[in-house]
Structures are given as structure tokens and as C-alpha cells.
C-alpha positions as CSV (number, residue, x, y, z in Angstrom):
1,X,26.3,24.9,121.0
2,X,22.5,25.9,120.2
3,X,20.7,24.1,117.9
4,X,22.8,24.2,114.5
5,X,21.7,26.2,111.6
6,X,21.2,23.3,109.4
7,X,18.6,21.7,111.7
8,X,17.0,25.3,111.7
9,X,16.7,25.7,108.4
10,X,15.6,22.0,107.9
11,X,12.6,22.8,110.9
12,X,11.7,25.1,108.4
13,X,11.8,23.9,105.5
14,X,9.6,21.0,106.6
15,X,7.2,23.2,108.3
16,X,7.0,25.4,105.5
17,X,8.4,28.7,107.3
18,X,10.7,31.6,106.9
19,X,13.8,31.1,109.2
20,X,12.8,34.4,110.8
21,X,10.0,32.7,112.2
22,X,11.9,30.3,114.4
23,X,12.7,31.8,117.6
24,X,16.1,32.5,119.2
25,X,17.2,29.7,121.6
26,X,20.0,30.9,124.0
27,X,20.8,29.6,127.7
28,X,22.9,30.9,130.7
29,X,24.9,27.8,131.5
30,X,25.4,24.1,130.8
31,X,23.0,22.3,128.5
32,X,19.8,22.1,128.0
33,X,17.3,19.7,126.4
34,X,14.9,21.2,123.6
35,X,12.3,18.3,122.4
36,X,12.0,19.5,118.4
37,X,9.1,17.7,116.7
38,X,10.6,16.9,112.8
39,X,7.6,16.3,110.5
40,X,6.9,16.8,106.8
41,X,3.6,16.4,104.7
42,X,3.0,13.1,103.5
43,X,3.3,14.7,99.7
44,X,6.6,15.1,100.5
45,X,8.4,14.4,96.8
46,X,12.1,13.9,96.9
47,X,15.1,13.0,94.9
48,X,16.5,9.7,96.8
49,X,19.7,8.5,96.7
50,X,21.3,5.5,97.8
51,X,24.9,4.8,98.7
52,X,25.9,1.2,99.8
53,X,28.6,0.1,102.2
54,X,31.9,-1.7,101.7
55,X,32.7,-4.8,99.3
56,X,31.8,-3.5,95.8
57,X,34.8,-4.6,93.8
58,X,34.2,-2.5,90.3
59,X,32.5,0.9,89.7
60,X,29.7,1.4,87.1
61,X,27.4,4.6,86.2
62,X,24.3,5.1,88.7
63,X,21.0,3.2,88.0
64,X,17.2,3.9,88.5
65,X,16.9,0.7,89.6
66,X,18.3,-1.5,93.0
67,X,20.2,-3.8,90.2
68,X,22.1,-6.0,93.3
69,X,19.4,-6.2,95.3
70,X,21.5,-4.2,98.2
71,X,18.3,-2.7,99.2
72,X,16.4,-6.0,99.1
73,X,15.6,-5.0,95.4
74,X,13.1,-2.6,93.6
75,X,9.3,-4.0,95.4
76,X,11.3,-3.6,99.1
77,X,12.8,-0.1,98.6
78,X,10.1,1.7,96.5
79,X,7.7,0.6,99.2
80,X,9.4,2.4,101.6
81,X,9.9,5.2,100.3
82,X,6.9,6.7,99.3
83,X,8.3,9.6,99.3
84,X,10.9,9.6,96.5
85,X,10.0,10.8,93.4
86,X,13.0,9.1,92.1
87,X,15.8,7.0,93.1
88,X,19.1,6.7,92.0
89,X,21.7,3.5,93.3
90,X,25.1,4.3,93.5
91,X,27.7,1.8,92.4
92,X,31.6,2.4,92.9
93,X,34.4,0.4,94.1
94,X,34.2,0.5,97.7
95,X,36.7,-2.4,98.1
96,X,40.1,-1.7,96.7
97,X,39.8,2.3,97.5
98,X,39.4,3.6,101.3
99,X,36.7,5.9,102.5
100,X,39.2,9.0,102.0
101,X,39.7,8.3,98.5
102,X,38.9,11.5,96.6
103,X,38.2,10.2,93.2
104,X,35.5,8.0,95.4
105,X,33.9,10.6,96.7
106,X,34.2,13.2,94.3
107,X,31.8,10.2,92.0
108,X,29.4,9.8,94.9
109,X,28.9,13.9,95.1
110,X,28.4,13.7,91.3
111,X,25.6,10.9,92.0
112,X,24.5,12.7,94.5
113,X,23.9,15.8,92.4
114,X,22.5,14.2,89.5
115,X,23.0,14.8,85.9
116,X,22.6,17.8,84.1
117,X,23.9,20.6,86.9
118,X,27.7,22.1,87.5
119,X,26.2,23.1,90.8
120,X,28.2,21.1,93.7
121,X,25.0,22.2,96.2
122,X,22.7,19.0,96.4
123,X,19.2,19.9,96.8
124,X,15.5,18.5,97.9
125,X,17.6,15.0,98.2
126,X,17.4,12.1,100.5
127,X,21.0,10.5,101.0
128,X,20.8,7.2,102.3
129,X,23.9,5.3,103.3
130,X,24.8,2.6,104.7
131,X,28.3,1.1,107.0
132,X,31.2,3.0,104.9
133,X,28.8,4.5,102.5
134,X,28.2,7.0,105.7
135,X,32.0,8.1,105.8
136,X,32.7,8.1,102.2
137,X,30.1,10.8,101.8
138,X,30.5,12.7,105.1
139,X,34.1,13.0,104.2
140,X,33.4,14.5,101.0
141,X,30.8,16.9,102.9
142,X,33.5,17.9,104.8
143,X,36.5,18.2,102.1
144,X,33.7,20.4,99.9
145,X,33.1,18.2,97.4
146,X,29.6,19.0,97.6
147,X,27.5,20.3,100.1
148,X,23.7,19.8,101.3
149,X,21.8,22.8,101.9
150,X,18.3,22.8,103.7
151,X,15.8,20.9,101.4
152,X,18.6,17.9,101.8
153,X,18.3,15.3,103.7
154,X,21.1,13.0,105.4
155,X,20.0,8.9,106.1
156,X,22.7,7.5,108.2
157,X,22.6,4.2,108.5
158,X,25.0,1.3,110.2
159,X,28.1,3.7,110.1
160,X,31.1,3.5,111.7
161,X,32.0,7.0,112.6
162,X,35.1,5.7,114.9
163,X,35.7,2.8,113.1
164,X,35.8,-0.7,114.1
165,X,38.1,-3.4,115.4
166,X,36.3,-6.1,112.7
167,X,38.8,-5.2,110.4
168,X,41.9,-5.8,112.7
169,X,40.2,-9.6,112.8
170,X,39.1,-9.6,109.8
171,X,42.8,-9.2,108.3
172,X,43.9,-11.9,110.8
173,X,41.5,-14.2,109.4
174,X,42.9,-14.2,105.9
175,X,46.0,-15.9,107.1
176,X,43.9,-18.2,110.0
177,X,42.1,-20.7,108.9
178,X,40.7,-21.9,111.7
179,X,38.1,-19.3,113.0
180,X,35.2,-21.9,112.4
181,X,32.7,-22.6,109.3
182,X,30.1,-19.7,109.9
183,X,33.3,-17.1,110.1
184,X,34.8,-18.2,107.1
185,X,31.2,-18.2,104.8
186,X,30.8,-14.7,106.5
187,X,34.1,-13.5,106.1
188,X,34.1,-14.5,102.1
189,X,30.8,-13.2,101.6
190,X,32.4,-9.5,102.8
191,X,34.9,-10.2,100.0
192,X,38.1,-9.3,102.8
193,X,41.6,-10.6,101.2
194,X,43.2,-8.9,98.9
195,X,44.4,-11.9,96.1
196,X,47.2,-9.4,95.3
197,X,48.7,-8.8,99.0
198,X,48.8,-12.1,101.0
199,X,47.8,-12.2,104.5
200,X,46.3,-8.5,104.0
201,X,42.4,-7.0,103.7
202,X,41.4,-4.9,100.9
203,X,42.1,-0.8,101.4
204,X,38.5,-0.3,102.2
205,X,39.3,-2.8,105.1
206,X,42.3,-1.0,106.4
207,X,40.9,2.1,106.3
208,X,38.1,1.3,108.8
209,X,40.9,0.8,111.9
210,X,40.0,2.8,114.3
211,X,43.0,4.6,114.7
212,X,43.0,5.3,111.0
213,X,44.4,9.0,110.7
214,X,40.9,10.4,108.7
215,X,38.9,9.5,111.4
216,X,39.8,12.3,113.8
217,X,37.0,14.9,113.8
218,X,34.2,13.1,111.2
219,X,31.8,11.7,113.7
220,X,31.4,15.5,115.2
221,X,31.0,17.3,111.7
222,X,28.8,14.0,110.8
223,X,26.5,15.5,113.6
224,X,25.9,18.5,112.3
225,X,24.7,17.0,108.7
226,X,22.9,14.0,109.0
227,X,19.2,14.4,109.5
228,X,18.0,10.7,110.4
229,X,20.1,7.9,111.7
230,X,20.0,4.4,112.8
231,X,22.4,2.0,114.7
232,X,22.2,-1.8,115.7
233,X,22.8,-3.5,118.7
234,X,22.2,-7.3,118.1
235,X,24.7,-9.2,116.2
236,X,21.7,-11.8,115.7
237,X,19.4,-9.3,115.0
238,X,16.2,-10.1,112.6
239,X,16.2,-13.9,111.6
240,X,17.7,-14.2,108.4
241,X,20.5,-16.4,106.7
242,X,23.0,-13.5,108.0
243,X,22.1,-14.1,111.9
244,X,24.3,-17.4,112.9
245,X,27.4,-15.8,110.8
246,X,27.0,-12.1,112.6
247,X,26.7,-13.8,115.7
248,X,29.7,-16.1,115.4
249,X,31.6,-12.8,114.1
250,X,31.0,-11.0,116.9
251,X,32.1,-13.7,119.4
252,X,35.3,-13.8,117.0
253,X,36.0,-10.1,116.8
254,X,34.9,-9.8,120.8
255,X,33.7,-6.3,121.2
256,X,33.0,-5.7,124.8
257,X,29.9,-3.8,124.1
258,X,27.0,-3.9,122.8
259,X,27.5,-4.5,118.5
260,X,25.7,-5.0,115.0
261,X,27.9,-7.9,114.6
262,X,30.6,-5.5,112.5
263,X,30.1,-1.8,114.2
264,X,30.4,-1.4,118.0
265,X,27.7,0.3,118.8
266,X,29.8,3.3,120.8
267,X,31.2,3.5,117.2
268,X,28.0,4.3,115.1
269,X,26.5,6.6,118.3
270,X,26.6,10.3,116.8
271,X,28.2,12.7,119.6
272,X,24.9,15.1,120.3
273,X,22.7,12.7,119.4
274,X,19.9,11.2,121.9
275,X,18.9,8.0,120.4
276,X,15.8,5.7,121.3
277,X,14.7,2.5,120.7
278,X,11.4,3.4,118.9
279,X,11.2,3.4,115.4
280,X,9.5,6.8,115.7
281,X,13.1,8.4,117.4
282,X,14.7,10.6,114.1
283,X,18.2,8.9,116.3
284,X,17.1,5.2,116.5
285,X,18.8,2.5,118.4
286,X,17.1,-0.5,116.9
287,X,17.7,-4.3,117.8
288,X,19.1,-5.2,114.5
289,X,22.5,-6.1,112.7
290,X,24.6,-4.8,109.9
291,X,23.3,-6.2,107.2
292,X,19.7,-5.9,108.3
293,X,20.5,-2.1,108.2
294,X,20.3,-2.8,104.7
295,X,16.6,-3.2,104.8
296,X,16.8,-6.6,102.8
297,X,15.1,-8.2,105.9
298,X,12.5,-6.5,106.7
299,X,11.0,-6.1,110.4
300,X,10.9,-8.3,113.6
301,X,7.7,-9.3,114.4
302,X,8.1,-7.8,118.0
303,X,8.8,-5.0,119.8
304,X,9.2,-1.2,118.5
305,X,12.9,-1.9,118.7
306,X,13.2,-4.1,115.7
307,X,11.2,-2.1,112.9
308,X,14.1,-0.8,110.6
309,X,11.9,-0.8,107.9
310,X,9.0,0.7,109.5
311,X,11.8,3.6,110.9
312,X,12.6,4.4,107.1
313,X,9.0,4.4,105.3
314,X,7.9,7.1,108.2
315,X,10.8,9.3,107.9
316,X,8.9,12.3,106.5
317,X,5.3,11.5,109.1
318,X,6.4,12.5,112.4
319,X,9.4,11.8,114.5
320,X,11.0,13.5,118.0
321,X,14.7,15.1,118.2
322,X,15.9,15.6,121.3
323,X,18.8,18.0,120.4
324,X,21.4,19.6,122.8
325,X,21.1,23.8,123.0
């Protein structure tokens, strides 16, 4: 297809332009490359909102503030986003309910919206998600719940558009108990066996196997509204009292390819999408794990590869699409 509407609008929206100003794109056969330069002024002021991934057991009312430290807390995320004028954290049970649930998502659009409006259009917002977060809200994109138009922005981060086979191990780890000490801490930390059904992961578990019925069709319509995204490929990834446990759970759960340490990385790849592995790619591939894709640990000293933090802060500066037409 030619470069999407949305991404149109969103060119010129940033640039400041009418869409009549863009000009028309067509082509005779095949596909083409078209290099589209994404930048923003640095006065940028958004509404940001953040959506975490699986394991939340309970659901409260949105906060101002990063109350679990999800984000690595209030100092890490408001440093790194300069350009939110506000910030709202999501918190819903994304443990018992899967990523389909409506009465899930129809409370993240809400979120998403804010207070005060009966609108179901979200507008000059940055959406961050991350892992599940990703589906639960390009699911409800896609079933209407809400919508984004052009001032909106779309932050995937660490999803698993296709799934993953970590939660066909994970399940047989609740009855196993001999996958080894760093499995196990890992394994309890992600909160995975339902008390109430023995031998079983929670829903939000279950729902991420990749043959999982919902799946079918969400990582293309996912390509046509996220904005920014970013993937891992190193189970180890950033040194941090996750790395040993990621790395042991992706020996245990034996991808075959390259992994975060919970998403394969074929999963979390957008179809459409050419990613990079510099932090200034608006697709980055980036040398980190899961949970580092929450931000919580920072950057690796080396290489443009490992700067997830560094990707997010200069999301509205200047980054490079390469986009199919």
C-alpha cells in the first residue's frame, strides 16, 4: 500500500502543514522505499500515557504519579519525557483477565481519554505500552473502543504481536519444580500460577499462546497505528538484577531465534516496519530485554544499540522511517 493516511497526517501534524501540502506518492509495480524524516519541535507539549504489561493482579483509578515504580519511578520517567505536559499511569488487572477482555480495554480507552470528555477520539496523546499493554490497547483500537487521530501518538514497546511460546513453559513450570533457582525467582516475580486452578497460568498467561484465536490480524492493523516502536534481542540485555533470570528463561523456554528473554524477537517485529539498531531509528531493534523495555534500567554504556532510554527522551527531535509505498 502507499504510505497510510495516519502516518500522512502525523508528517503533518509534526511539521506543521495542511495535508494538501504533502505530495501524492504512487508507483507502477512492486515496492518501493521512501526515507520519511519524523521530527517535532522540541516544545512539543503532550498528554502522556502509560500502560504497563502483564502481572498486575488488582485494578485501581489512574495516577499522576509512577506509584510502582513500573517506569523506574517519577525522577526516571519525567526525565525522559520532556515532552509531556502531563502523565497519567494506568493500573488494571492485567493478570486474571486476557488481552481481549473488553471491560480491560474499554478502562484503558477511558485512561487513555482522560477525564472530563464523552469523546472516544484520543487526542495530542503519547501512548506508551509495554509487553501485553501493546495488545490490550491495539485490540481496543481495532474493536472501536477509542480511536487515535493525528495529534496521537502510539509508543510500542516489548510487544508480542504473535504471541510467545514463554507461556506454554511458563504453565509447565507451575507443576515442574525442577527448572533451576534463577527460573523459579523469575518465574514468581511474573506472578504465573493461578492459586485457584492447579497446574495452570493466569488468563493473561494463556492468552499470550501464539495460536491464541485474537491474534489473527493484530500485528498488521498494529502497523498502521503505532508511531514509535522498540524490540529486544538480548535476553541478558543491560546489567541489572533481571539479567541471569532472563537469560536462564530463555535457555528454558528455547526460542530458536534471537529473544528479549520472554518475546521472540520475530514476534514483536511489526510487518512493514524497517527497524535499526540506532536509538535514532523511529523502529528500533535495541540490545536489551523485557524488562529493560521498561526503562527502569537505564542505558548500556556501549554501543547505539543499547540506549532504550536515550531512544524514548528523543522521540519528538529527529528520527528516520523507512516506510514501504
Amino acid at each position: 500500500p502507499a504510505i497510510t493516511a495516519r502516518v500522512a497526517r502525523q508528517i503533518c501534524h509534526l511539521k506543521g502543514l495542511q495535508t494538501s501540502s504533502l505530495p501524492v506518492v504512487g508507483m507502477k509495480s512492486g515496492l518501493a522505499l521512501a526515507q520519511l524524516l519524523v521530527g517535532a519541535s522540541a516544545t512539543a507539549s503532550y498528554r502522556c500515557v502509560f500502560m504497563p504489561g502483564l502481572g498486575w493482579p488488582n485494578s485501581s483509578a489512574p495516577t499522576a504519579t509512577d506509584t510502582d515504580s513500573y517506569w523506574g519511578g517519577d525522577s526516571n520517567i519525567n526525565k525522559l519525557t520532556p515532552y509531556c505536559s502531563s502523565r497519567t499511569y494506568i493500573h488494571q488487572d492485567t493478570l486474571t483477565r486476557g488481552w481481549d477482555n473488553a471491560e480491560l480495554q474499554q478502562a484503558v480507552c477511558e485512561a487513555g481519554l482522560g477525564e472530563g470528555t464523552n469523546d472516544t477520539v484520543i487526542r495530542n496523546t503519547v501512548f506508551f505500552a509495554h509487553s501485553m499493554g501493546n495488545l490490550i490497547f491495539a485490540d481496543a483500537l481495532r474493536q472501536k473502543a477509542c480511536s487515535l487521530d493525528a495529534s496521537s501518538y502510539f509508543v510500542a514497546i516489548s510487544a508480542p504481536w504473535y504471541g510467545s511460546k514463554a507461556s506454554q513453559v511458563l504453565e509447565e513450570s507451575c507443576s515442574n519444580s525442577s527448572a533451576g533457582e534463577a527460573f523459579h525467582w523469575l518465574a514468581n516475580k511474573l506472578h504465573r500460577c493461578d492459586p485457584d486452578r492447579l497446574g495452570k497460568v493466569f488468563l493473561a498467561y494463556e492468552s499470550l499462546h501464539p495460536a491464541y484465536p485474537a491474534f489473527e490480524g493484530l500485528a498488521e492493523f498494529a502497523a498502521q497505528q503505532v508511531s514509535f516502536a522498540m524490540c529486544g534481542h538480548s535476553p541478558y540485555g543491560l546489567t541489572s538484577v533481571y539479567s541471569a533470570a532472563m537469560e536462564g528463561l530463555a535457555r528454558a523456554i528455547g526460542f530458536g531465534e534471537k529473544n528479549d528473554g520472554m518475546v521472540p524477537l520475530s514476534s514483536c517485529l511489526l510487518p512493514g516496519k524497517a527497524y535499526d539498531t540506532h536509538w535514532q531509528s523511529a523502529f528500533y531493534s535495541a540490545g536489551i530485554n523485557h524488562i529493560d523495555g521498561t526503562l527502569r534500567s537505564g542505558d548500556g554504556s556501549l554501543g547505539s544499540s543499547r540506549q532504550p532510554s536515550q531512544w524514548v527522551s528523543s522521540l519528538f527531535t529527529k528520527h528516520t522511517e523507512t516506510v514501504l509505498v
